[in-house]
C-alpha positions, 0 to 999 in steps of 0.5 A, a space after each residue: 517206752 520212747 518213740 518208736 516207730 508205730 509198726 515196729 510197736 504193733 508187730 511187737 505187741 503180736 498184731 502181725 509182722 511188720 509189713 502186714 502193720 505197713 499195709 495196716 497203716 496204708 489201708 486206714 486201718 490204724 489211727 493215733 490220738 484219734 488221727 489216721 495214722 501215716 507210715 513213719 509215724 513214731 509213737 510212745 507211751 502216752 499216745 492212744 493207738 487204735 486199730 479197726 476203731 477198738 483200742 490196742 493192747 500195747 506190750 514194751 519191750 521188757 513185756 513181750 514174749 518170744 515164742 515159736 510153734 511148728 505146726 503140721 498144717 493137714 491138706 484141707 485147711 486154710 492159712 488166713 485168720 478167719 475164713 468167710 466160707 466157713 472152712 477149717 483155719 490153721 489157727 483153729 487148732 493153736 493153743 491160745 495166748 495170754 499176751 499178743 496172737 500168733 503170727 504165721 510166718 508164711 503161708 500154705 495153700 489149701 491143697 498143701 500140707 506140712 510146716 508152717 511156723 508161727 510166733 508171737 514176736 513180729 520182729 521174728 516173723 518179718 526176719 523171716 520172710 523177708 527177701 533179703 533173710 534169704 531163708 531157703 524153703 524145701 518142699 516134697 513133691 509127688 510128680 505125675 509124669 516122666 521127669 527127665 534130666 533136663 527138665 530138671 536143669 531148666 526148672 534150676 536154671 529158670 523158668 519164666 512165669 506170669 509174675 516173673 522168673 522162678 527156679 529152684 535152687 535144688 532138685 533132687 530124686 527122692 522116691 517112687 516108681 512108675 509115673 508118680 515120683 517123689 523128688 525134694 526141691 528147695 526154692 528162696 521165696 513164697 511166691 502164691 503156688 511157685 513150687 507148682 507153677 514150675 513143675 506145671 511148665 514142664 508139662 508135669 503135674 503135681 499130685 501131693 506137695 508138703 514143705 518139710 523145712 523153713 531155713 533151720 527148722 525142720 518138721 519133726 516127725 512125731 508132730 502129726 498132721 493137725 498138731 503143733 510143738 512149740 520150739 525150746 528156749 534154747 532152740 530160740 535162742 539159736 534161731 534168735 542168733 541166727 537172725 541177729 536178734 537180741 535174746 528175751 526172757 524165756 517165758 516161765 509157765 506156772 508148774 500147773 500151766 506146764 502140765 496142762 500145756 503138756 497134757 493138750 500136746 498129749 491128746 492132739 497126738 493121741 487123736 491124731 494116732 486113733 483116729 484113723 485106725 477108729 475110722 477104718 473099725 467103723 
């Protein structure tokens, strides 16, 4: 491995993206050769790198894995890794990993539901957040209250908020009678609750809201609530191109590995499918 730069190398080997490094690095979080380490620091093979005091597992290039999940996040959980009150994580119901960790690309609030996508490959997940990706989110959203065609041209048009202005780039009627509607709406960012944020400064509020798409990847329908598919090397490999990556092995699973890995998928859509008509028996 030659020098790289020391975020690139931790984003990489699936600590996080590489801001979330960036900030590691900022905070003291991450030291090198036993020295706190400094954004723009390049390291290689022989330095010692340490995060939190505890040695990290370093992958090389030929080493790391590309590998995606669609997840159906259920309203109720939380997006962060661990959670001090205790509450159930969106990474609680992920399958576990051999090499690296999953990195969530975005975030949902606990009141929202639907797509999340994570990856084990840093590079990937900051491709995909990053502004200047210009990758498009699009929500459903039940409104209570009267929508009329000019709130939806100014909530397009632009709306001020507290961290500056906001639209959507989209709006468009979906479903619903009386004073619950269901529209589909697309915003170019993930700002904290922007999608609420603009249709609360209409005077509206907002009762369900689920994302159903993150740039190219949509949220099937037979991946239920609490349950997860993992995308395709060829569907990789498209997305791959699409974000002008170089392409990686496919990861190649042992027949038994394969089996289990599809049996899992199996029950979590088997519980998901009993367990409310179980509850409604009770």
């Amino acid at each position: 491995m030659s020098d790289e730069k020391l975020q690139k190398v931790l984003a990489r080997s699936g600590y996080g993206s590489r801001r979330e490094m960036e900030r590691w690095v900022d905070e003291g979080r991450v030291s090198v050769n036993g020295a706190r380490a400094k954004l723009g620091d390049r390291v290689g093979r022989n330095d010692k790198i340490e995060i939190d005091g505890h040695a990290a597992k370093i992958v090389t290039e030929n080493e790391s894995q590309r590998r995606v999940l669609i997840y159906n996040k259920p309203i109720g959980e939380v997006s962060t890794r661990h959670d001090p009150e205790g509450r159930s994580t969106v990474y609680d119901h992920l399958p576990p990993l051999k090499q690296g960790r999953w990195i969530a690309i975005g975030r949902l609030d606990i009141n929202t539901s639907g797509l999340l996508i994570f990856t084990t490959d840093g590079q990937l997940a900051n491709l995909m957040m990053h502004p200047s990706a210009n990758i498009d989110r699009e929500y459903a959203v039940r409104v209570l209250g009267n929508v009329t065609e000019e709130m939806i041209k100014t909530l397009k048009e632009g709306v001020l908020l507290e961290d500056g202005m906001a639209r959507f780039t989209d709006v468009q009627y979906f479903d619903g009678e009386g004073a619950n509607k269901w529209f589909h709406c697309v915003v170019m960012e993930g700002r904290n609750r922007e999608v609420r944020r603009l249709w609360e400064s209409q005077g509206v509020q907002v009762s369900r809201l689920k994302r159903v798409r993150y740039g190219s990847i949509f949220l099937p329908s037979d991946v239920k609530a609490g349950t997860w598919k993992e995308l395709t090397h060829k569907e990789i490999k498209v997305l791959s191109n699409m974000l002008g990556l170089e392409q990686k092995k496919p990861v190649k699973m042992k027949p038994l590995e394969k089996a289990k890995y599809e049996r899992k998928y199996k029950r979590q859509q088997i519980r998901q499918s009993v367990g409310p008509k179980k509850r409604r028996e009770d």
